[in-house]
N, C-alpha and C positions, 0 to 999 in steps of 0.2 A: 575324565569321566564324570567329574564334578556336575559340569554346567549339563551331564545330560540329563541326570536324574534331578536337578535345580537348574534354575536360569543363572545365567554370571551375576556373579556376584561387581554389582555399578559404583562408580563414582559418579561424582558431581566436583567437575572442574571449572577454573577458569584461565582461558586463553588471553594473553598477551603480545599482538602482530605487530610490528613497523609496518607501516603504510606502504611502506615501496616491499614488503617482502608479504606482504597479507595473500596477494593472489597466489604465490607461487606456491605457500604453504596450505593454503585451503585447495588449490589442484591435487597437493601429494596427499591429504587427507579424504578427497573425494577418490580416488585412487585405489586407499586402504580401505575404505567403506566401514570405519568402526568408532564414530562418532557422530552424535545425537546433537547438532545444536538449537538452544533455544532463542527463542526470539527473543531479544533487548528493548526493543522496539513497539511493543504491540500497541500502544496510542498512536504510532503515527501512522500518516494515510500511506498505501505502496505509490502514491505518484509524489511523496514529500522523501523521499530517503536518498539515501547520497546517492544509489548506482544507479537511481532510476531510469537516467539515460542510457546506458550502458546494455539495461536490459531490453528497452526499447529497440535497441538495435539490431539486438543478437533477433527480438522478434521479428524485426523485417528481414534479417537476412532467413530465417526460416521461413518468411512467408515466401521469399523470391527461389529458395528451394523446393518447398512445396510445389510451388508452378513447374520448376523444371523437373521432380519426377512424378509430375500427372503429365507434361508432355512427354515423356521419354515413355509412361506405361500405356498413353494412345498409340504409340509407336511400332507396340512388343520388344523394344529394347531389354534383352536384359542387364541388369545391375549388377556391377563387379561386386562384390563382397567377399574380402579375404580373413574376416572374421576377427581380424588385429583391432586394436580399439587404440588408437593415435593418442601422444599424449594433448592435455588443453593447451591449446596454444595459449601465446602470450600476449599481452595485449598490444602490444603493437602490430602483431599480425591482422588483427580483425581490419583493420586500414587496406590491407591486402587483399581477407575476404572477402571485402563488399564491394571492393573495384571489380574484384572478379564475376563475383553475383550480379554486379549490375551490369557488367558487358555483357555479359550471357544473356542476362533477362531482356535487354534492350533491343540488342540482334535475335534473337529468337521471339519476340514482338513485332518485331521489325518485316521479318521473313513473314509470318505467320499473315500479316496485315498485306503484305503484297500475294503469298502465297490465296489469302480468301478473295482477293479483287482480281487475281485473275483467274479462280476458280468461279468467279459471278461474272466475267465475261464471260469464261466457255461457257459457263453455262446458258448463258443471254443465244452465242451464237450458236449455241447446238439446237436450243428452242427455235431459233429463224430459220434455222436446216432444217427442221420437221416442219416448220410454215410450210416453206419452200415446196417441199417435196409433197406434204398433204395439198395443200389449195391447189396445187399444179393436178391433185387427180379432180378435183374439185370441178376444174375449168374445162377443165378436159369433157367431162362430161357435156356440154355444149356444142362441142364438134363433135363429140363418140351419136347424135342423135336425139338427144333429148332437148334440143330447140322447145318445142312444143311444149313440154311440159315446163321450162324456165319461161317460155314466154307466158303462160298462163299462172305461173308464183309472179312474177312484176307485175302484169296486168292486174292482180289480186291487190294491190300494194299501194295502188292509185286510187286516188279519189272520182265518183263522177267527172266532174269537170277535166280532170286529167285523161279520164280516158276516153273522153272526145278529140284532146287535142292529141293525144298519142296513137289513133287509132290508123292513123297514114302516115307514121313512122316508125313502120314495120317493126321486124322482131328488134326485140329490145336485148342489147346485151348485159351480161351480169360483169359491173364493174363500172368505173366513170365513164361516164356518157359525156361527151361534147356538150358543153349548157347552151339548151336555148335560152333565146333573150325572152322569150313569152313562158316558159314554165321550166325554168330552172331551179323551184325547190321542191317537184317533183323527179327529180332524174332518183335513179338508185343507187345505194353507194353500197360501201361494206368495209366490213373491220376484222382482221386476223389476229389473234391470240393464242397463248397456252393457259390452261388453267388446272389445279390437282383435280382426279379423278373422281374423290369421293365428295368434291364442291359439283360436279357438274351438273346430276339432276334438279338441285335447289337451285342454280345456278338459270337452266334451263328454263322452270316455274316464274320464275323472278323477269326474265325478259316478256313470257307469254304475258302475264299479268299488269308491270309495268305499262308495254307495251301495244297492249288493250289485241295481241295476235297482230301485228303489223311491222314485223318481222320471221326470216329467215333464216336457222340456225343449221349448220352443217358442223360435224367434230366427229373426230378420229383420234383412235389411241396409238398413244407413243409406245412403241412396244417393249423397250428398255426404258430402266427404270434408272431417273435422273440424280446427280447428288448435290444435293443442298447445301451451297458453300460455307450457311455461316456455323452446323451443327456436323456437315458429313454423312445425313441420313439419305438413306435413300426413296425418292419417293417418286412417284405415278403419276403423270399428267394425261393432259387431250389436249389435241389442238380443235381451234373452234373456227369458225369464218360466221359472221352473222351482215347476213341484208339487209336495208331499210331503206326507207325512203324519207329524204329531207334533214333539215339539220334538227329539229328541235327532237327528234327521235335518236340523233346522230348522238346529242347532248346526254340524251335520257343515259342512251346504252352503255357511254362509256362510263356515265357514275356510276350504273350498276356493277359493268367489270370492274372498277376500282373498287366495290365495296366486297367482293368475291375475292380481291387479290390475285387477278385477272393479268397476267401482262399482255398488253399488245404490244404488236411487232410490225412496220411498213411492210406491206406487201402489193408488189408492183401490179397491175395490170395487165399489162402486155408480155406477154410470153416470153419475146427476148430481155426482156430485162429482168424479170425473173431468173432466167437461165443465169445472166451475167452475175446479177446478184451471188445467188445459188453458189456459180465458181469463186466468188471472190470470199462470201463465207466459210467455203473449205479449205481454202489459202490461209485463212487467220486461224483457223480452227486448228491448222498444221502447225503453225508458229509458236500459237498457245503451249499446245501439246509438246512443242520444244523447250517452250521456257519453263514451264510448268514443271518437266522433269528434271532442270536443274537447278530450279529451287527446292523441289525434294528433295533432291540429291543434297546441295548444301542446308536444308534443315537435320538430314541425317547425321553428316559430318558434325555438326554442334550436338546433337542429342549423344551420337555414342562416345566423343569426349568428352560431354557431362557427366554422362552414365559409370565410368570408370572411378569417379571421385566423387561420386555425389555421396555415396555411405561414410567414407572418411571424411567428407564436410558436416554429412549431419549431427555426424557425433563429435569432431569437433567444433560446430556452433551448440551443441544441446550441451557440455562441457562448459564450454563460454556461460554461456546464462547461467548454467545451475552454481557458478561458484559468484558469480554477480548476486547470484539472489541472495545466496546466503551471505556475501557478506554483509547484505543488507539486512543483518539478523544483528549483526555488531555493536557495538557502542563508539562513538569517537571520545577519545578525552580529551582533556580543557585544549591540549597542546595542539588540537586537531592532526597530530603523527603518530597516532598509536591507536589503534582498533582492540577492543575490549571483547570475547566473547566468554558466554557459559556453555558446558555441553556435557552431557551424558559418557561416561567410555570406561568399557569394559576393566576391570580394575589389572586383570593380566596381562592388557596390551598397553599398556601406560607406556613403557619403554617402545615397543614398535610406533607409538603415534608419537615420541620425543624424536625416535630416528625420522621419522618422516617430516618433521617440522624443521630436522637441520637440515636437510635434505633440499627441504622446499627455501629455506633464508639461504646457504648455499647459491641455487642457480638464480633466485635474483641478485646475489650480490650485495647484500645484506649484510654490515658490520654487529648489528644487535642482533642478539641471539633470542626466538622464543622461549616467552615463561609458561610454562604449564602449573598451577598449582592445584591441590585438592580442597574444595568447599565442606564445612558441615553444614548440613541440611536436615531440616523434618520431610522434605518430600518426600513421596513418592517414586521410587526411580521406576524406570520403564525396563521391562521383563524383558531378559534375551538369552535364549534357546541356540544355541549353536548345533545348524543340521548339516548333514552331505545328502547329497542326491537316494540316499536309502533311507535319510529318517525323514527327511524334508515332508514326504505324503503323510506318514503318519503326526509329525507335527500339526504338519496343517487341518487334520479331523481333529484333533484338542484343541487347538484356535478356531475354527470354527464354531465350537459350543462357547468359549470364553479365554480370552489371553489368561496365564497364570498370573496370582499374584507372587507379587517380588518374593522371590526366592520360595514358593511356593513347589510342593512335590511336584512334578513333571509326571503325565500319566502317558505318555508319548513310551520310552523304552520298555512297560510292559504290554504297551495295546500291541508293540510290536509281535508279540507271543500269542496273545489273548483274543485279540480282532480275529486272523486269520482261525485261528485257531474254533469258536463261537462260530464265526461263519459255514466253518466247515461241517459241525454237526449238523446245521440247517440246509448243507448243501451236500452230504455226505455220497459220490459216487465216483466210482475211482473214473471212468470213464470221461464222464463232464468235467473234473478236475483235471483232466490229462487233459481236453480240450483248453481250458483256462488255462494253465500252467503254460502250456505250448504259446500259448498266444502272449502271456506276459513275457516269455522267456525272449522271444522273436525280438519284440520292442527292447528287452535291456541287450540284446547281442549289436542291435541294429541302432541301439540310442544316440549315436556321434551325429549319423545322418541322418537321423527324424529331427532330431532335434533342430538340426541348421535347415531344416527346412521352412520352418517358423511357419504354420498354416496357422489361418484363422479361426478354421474351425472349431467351436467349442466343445465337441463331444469328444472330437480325435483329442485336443489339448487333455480334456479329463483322463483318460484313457491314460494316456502318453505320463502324463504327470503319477500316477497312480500305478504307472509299471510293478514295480516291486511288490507294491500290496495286492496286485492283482497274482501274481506271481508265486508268490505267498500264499495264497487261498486256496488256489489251483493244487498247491503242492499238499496242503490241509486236508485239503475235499477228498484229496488220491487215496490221502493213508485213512481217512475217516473210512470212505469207500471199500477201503481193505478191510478195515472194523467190522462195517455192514455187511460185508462182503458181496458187493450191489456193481457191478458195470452193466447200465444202460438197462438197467431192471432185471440183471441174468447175474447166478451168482460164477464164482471159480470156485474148480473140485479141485485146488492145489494139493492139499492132503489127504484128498477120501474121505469121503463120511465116516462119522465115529456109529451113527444110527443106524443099528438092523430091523427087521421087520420081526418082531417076535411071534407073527398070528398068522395060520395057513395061511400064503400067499394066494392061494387060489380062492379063500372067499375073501380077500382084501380086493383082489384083482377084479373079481365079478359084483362087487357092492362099491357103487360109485360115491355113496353117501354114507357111508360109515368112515367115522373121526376116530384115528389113532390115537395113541399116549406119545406125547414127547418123551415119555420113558422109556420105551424102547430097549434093545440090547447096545450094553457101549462095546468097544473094544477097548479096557485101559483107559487113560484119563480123555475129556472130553477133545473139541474141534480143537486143536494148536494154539492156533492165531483167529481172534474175529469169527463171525457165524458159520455155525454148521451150515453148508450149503444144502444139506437135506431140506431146509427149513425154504429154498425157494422151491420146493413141489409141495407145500403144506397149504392145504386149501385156506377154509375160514378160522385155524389155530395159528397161521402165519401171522394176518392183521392184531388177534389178541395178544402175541405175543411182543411183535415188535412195538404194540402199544406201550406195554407196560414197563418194556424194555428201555425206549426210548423217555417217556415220560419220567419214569428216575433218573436217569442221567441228568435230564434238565434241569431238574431239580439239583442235583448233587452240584452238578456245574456253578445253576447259580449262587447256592447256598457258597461254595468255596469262593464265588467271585466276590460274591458282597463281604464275604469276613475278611477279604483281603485287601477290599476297599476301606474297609474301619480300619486295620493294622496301618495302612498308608495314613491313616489322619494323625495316628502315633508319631509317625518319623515329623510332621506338623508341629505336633504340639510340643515333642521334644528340643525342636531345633530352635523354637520362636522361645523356647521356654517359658513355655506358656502351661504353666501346674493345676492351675483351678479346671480348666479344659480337660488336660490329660488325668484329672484324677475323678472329676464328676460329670463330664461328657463320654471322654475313650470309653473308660473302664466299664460304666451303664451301659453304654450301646453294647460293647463285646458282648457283655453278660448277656444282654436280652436278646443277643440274635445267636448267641452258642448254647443256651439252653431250651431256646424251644427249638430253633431251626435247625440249627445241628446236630442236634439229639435228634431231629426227625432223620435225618440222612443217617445219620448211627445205627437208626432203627432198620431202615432199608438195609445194610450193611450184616446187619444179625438176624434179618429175615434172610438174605441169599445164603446167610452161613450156615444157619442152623436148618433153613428148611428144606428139602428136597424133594421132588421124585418119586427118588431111588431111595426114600430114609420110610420108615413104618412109622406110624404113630408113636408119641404125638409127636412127632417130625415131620410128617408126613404135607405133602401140600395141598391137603386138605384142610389140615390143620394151619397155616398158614394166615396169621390175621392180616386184615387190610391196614393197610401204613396211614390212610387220609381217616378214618374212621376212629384208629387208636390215638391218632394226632386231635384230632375236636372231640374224643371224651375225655383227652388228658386236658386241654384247655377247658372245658364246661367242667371239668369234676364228675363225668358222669361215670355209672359203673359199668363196666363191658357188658356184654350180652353173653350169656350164658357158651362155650363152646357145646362144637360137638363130640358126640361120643369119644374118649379116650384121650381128647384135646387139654391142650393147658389154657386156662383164662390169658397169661401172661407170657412172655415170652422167655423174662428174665427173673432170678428171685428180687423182690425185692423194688420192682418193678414200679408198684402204683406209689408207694412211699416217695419213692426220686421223680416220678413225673408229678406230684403234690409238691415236693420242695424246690423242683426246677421252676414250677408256673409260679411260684408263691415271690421268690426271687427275682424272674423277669419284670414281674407288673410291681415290685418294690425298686426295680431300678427307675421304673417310670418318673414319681414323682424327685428321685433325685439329680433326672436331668432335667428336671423342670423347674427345680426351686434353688438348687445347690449355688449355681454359680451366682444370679442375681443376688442372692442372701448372701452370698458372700462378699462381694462389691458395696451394697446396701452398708454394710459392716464396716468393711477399710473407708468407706467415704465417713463415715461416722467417726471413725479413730481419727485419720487424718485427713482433712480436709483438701491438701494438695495432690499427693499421689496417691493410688490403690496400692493396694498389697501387692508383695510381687507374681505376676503370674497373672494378676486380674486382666489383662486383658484378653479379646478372642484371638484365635490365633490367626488371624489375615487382618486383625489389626495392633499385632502387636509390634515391643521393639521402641524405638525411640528416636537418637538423630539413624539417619540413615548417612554414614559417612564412608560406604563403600565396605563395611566392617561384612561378619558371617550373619550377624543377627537386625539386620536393618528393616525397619518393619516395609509395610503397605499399608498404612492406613492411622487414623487419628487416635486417640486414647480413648476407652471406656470414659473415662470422667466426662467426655463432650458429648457424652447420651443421656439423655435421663433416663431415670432410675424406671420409669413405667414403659417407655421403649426396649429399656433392657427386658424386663419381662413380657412383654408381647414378644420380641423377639424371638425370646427364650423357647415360651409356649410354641411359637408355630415350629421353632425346629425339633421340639420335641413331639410335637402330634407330626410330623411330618416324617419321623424317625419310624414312629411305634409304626402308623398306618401305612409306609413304606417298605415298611421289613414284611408285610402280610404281601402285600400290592407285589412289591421288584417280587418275592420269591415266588408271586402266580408267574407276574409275567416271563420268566425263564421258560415259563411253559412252551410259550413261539417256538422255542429252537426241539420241540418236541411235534409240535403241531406242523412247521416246514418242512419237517424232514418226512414227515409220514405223506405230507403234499407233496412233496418233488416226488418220493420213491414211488407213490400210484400214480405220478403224471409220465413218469420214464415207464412205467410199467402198461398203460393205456395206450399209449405212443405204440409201442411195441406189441402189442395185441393187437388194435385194429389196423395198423398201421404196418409195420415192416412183418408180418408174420404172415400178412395176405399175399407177399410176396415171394416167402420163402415154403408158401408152399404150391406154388407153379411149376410145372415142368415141361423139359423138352427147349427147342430153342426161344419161343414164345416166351416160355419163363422165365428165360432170361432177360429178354426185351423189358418183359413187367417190373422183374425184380430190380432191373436199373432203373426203370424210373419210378419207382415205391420207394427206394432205399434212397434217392435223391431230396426225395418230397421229405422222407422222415430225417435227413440230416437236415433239411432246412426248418424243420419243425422242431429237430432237438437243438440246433443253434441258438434261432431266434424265441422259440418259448424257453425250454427247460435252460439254456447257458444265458443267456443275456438277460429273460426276462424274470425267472427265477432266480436268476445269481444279484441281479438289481433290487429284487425284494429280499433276498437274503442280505444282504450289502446293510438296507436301510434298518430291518430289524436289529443286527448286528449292532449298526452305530448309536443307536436307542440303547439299548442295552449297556453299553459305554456310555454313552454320556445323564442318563439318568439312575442308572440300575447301579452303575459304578462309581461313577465319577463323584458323583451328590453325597459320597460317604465323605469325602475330604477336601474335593477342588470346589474352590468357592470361582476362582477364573475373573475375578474384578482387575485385574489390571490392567497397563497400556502396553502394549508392543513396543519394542527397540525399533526406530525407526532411523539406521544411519546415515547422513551424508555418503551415497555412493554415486557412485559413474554409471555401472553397471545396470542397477533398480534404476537409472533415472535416463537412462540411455533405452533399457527394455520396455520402459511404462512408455514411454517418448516413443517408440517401433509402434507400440502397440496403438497406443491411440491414432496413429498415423496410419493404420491401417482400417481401423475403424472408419 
């Protein structure tokens, strides 16, 4: 229980490998995942170190796997994953790995390159099948009757002088004309193509314009849509036929269809040899379609016996490299047989990472045994937090504000109490809480399989990862909701009103606007448990009450939270033994936030007790002073205002004397956490020149070597500051103190100000909204009331559960980490970052999905 409420306490070791046993014993430690090594190396470049090759390789073979599961996921193949995590192979196997890698990638290149060239055949001849079959309606048209009008488009086509000489050689056909020897570069020819759909208007423009209108364009859509061998998209053509006459037009057109990406295609003339064509195109087209589909076929065969192995190759090449790298962290000595490293590790696992380095010398076969020894050091060690899957989220909100420093209190096992706890008041309804709750519960019953499902998405991942604290809240919110006694704006009459009506009901009943006493008749002592539920038919004495109601709590809340957060700096300063801190920082702060802020909650405390109702003067709640008002005339010194009749000025005897001696003593702590500790450093640097006194240092930087011991600091000695940094320093955490303690105890206020927001927005919801419903009748009213009650559960999910639970959430976590935390976590340090398989095998998934 040590490391929960502290991080482990670290060593600083150095490792001793035989070269022929370095790999096997840095696999069994990547393994164990509880070693930090440091780099030996950092002047040299990563393409000058010894494994640089090594690593190099392991990267081509992941590049050459990468390829194979982007073709297997074009495929929809799924991926074996039996969730076993293989151990790293050895190096001899990688000689294995990449013969394998490379057959695969070569044959599955190999396929892919004949599979695209006979996918741009069919393609070529599926395009001369819609030639075929379009220009064939094309020509037809010429026999179907429209001579006349084909012969007057040629006629149009020719020039003067041609169409003298043509004018006694009758109808002209559309296609090669037999050349005369007198005006052969007037005859008219023409050209068949496909071209994409959305080129053809431009396409169209570009011929009329080029062509100065001395051309004949005809085109027809392909009515299925073609696929594009070298992407596999699918896409939209037309076939086109275009007329002209002569060659230098002949010239023009086709660089225009090449500049379009036009293809043309032969198309015969004469009718029978089109047809012939036409058969002999569906002859190859059938063939295609045969080979085609057993080169599919044999691409599949390679993809789904890649697919079986390919997760147990990725992890074992991600293995490979990651202990390649690191050994590239090492040192060689003179003897170049012995690899030197340093590393961080937990001072309690020292024995489990000795079993695993015999372990590791063992299976290579290794006659020399590794040395483990312990370094002394002044560094810094790196903060490590041991979580399970329930404290893991709430870790992770403390690391998010800042890593602890070394051996720093951990604010992780109380936020586990405190978070949910804060949130709940701001989210207080047993109803919405029973929806949260259910939904976190879902996800920890259901977590084996969500989890292996490993989805990208980041909101579900948030979600998912945060189970427990979500869970946690929900369960909060329920019993808070019991407190308020609030489901969905509507209270429970579990035990009966304790409130009777003490005043003829019949002019209470007939006067709509007459305001009762919450004094009332009781029966015996008041509501059980949490609010009278009389208090939900309480018109405008409802809102003032659960104002005033809620607004102390907040108060009381935050007051308790923040003295709790100064008590945490105690276990700080005691443990670093750090005395000048705990005796002129702790003890001033306590003081100034227990006599004014405490005492104000004291005060609230002996207002509920002493005043009443049901009490006669001066008890009475009339009598009653205001708690904010007696609070800023005890801070200004002012004199109360006179009560009223039969009233006490005072609450207590004795009263203004002790709020005179409490303020007099707050604003005297001030200047001694402002001056105490620097004068006192000021002083030991004075006496002796080398060390301070003991205890002069802060406490996140106190301590000395760090050799893995209980008191190892985070940080360098007060002496390497100057004396004028120390008191600036000083200063801002002392004005940061005084003006923090006013500031954090407004801001408690939120968890007074949400909670009165959710309960009229559940309340609102429920008036205009599900009430319209319920009062409909007949079978119609039920039609309405399902789909009213519909709209209102989507309305209370997605506003009052997700989007008021997300602003409660945020206020929540502010309150922890400024409100709370800033009394003792300072959070300067580095995270334990260990050599694992596991972290380097998950980041590796993830980026890979990226």
């Amino acid at each position: 229980m040590g490391s929960l409420f502290r991080s482990e306490e670290m060593a600083l070791c150095q490792l001793f490998l035989q070269s022929e046993a370095a790999y096997a014993c840095v696999s069994e430690l990547g393994e164990l995942g509880l070693v930090q090594f440091r780099d030996l190396n950092p002047d040299v470049n990563a393409f000058q170190r010894k494994f640089v090759n090594e690593v190099r390789r392991c990267d081509e073979m992941e590049r050459k796997l990468r390829y194979l599961e982007k073709e297997i996921k074009k495929d929809g193949i799924p991926m074996l994953d039996t969730g076993d995590s293989p151990e790293a192979p050895q190096p001899r196997e990688m000689i294995d790995l990449e013969a394998t890698f490379e057959k695969l990638e070569n044959e599955l290149r190999e396929v892919n390159q004949n599979a695209e060239a006979l996918k741009r055949n069919f393609l070529e001849l599926t395009e001369l099948k819609h030639i075929l079959r379009k220009t064939q309606v094309f020509f037809d048209e010429q026999e179907g009757g429209v001579n006349q009008t084909t012969e007057s488009m040629t006629r149009a086509l020719i020039t003067d002088e041609a169409r003298t000489a043509g004018a006694s050689m009758g109808p002209v056909q559309l296609g090669y004309m037999e050349k005369s020897n007198e005006r052969e570069d007037y005859l008219p020819c023409f050209v068949a193509g496909v071209i994409l759909r959305e080129r053809l208007p431009a396409f169209e423009r570009m011929l009329w314009r080029a062509c100065r209108g001395n051309v004949f364009l005809r085109q027809a859509m392909i009515e299925t849509p073609l696929e594009d061998p070298t992407n596999g998209d699918q896409v939209h053509k037309s076939v086109f036929i275009i007329f002209f006459q002569g060659d230098q037009l002949k010239t023009r057109v086709k660089k225009i269809c090449e500049g379009f990406r036009a293809t043309l295609y032969p198309c015969p003339e004469a009718p029978a040899d089109r047809r012939e064509m036409a058969m002999g195109v569906m002859t190859r087209i059938e063939d295609l379609n045969t080979v085609l589909g057993q080169t599919q076929d044999h691409r599949h065969r390679v993809l789904v016996a890649a697919a079986k192995n390919l997760k147990n190759w990725f992890v074992k090449v991600r293995k490979i490299k990651a202990i390649y790298h690191t050994l590239n962290l090492f040192n060689l000595d003179v003897t170049q047989k012995c690899l030197i490293a340093e590393c961080w590790v937990p001072l309690l696992d020292i024995e489990t990472i000795q079993l695993a380095l015999r372990r590791g010398t063992e299976r290579s076969g290794s006659s020399v045994p590794p040395i483990l020894n312990r370094m002394q050091t002044f560094e810094n060690p790196p903060t490590y937090n041991r979580t399970n899957k329930f404290t893991k989220a709430f870790q992770a909100l403390i690391d998010a504000y800042g890593v602890a420093s070394y051996r720093e209190m951990n604010p992780a096992p109380y936020t586990i109490i405190t978070f949910p706890f804060l949130f709940a008041v701001m989210f207080g309804d047993l109803g919405h809480g029973a929806i949260m709750a259910l939904f976190g519960l879902w996800m920890i019953r259901k977590e084996k399989g969500l989890a292996a499902q490993k989805t990208d998405n980041e909101i579900w991942n948030i979600f998912f990862g945060g189970r427990y604290i979500i869970f946690l809240m929900g369960v909060f919110s329920m019993y808070t909701g019991l407190i308020y006694n609030d489901i969905f704006s509507k209270s429970l009459n579990i035990f009966g009103s304790h409130w009777h009506l003490s005043y003829n009901k019949s002019t209470v009943m007939e006067n709509k606007f007459l305001q009762l006493s919450p004094k009332g008749d009781y029966e015996g002592a008041p509501y059980p448990f949490g609010m009278d539920p009389i208090w939900q038919v309480a018109g405008a004495n409802k809102i003032i009450f659960h104002n005033a109601y809620k607004m102390k709590i907040s108060i009381i809340f935050g007051v308790i939270h923040m003295i709790f957060g100064v008590v945490m700096s105690w276990h700080n300063h005691t443990y670093f033994r750090n005395r000048i801190s705990l005796l002129y920082e702790f003890i001033p702060q306590l003081i100034f936030l227990l006599l004014l802020f405490f005492y104000m909650v004291l005060l609230m405390f002996i207002k509920w007790i002493k005043f009443a109702a049901t009490n006669d003067k001066p008890y009475s709640e009339a009598c009653a002073p205001s708690i904010l008002i007696t609070f800023i005339d005890m801070v200004l010194f002012n004199t109360p205002k006179p009560p009223p009749e039969r009233c006490e000025t005072y609450m207590f005897f004795g009263q203004h004397y002790i709020q005179v001696l409490f303020v007099l003593v707050a604003v005297g702590c001030i200047p001694v956490m402002l001056l105490a500790k620097p004068l006192l450093i000021m002083q030991a640097r004075k006496q002796a020149n080398v060390q301070p006194i003991a205890g002069a240092t802060s406490d996140a930087e106190a301590g000395g070597m760090s050799n893995g011991g209980s008191h190892g600091g985070a940080g360098g000695h007060e002496e390497e500051e100057e004396l004028s940094e120390i008191f600036i320093h000083q200063s801002i955490h002392t004005i940061e103190y005084v003006l923090g303690s006013v500031s954090h105890t407004a801001s408690y206020l939120r968890l007074w100000a949400l909670s009165l927001a959710h309960a009229q927005l559940a309340e609102v919801l429920w008036t205009m909204v599900l009430s319209i419903g319920l009062k409909q009748e007949g079978p119609v009213g039920g039609i309405v009331l399902t789909c009213v009650f519909a709209f209102w559960a989507i309305l209370t999910v997605g506003i009052l559960v997700l989007m008021e639970g997300l602003s409660a959430f945020l206020h929540t976590l502010r309150l922890h980490w400024v409100e709370f935390q800033s009394k003792f976590y300072k959070g300067q340090g580095y995270a334990f970052q260990p050599f694992s398989f596991d972290a380097i095998i998950e980041n590796g998934a993830a980026a890979a999905e990226e």
